[in-house]
C-alpha positions, 0 to 999 in steps of 0.5 A, spaced: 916 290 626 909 289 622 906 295 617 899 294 621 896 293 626 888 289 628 882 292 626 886 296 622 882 298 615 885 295 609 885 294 602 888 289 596 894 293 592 895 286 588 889 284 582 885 280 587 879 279 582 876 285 584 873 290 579 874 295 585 878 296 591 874 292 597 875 294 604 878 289 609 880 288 617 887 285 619 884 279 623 892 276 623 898 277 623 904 272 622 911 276 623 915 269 625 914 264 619 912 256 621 918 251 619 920 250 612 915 247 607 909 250 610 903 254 607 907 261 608 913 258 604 909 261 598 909 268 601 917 272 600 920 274 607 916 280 611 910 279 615 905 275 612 896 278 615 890 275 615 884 281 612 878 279 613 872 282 608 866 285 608 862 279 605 865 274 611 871 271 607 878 271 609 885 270 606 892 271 607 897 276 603 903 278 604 905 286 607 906 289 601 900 287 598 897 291 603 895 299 603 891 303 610 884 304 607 883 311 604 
């Protein structure tokens, strides 16, 4: 079962290269992984969400890498 939902409201626990927290959109969520020797494969067990920022880009991190957005 996944920690978050679409459209929930999110930032980035990890140093993603930001000098302050940035609000992101869960856009994605990957629960069943691809087969092995994919993209996902990078990531540890758990489920893996696409947020989406405020400038437009998106990226993928793993869900302990994520918090709700306060």
């Amino acid at each position: 079962m996944s920690k978050f939902t679409y459209n929930d409201i999110v930032s980035v626990r990890v140093n993603d290269g930001a000098d302050s927290p940035r609000k992101a959109w869960v856009v994605g969520i990957f629960e069943k992984r691809p087969q092995q020797g994919t993209y996902f494969d990078k990531f540890p067990p758990g489920v893996v969400y696409t947020v989406e920022f405020e400038d437009g880009s998106s990226t993928q991190f793993h869900e302990d890498d994520l918090q709700l957005w306060d």
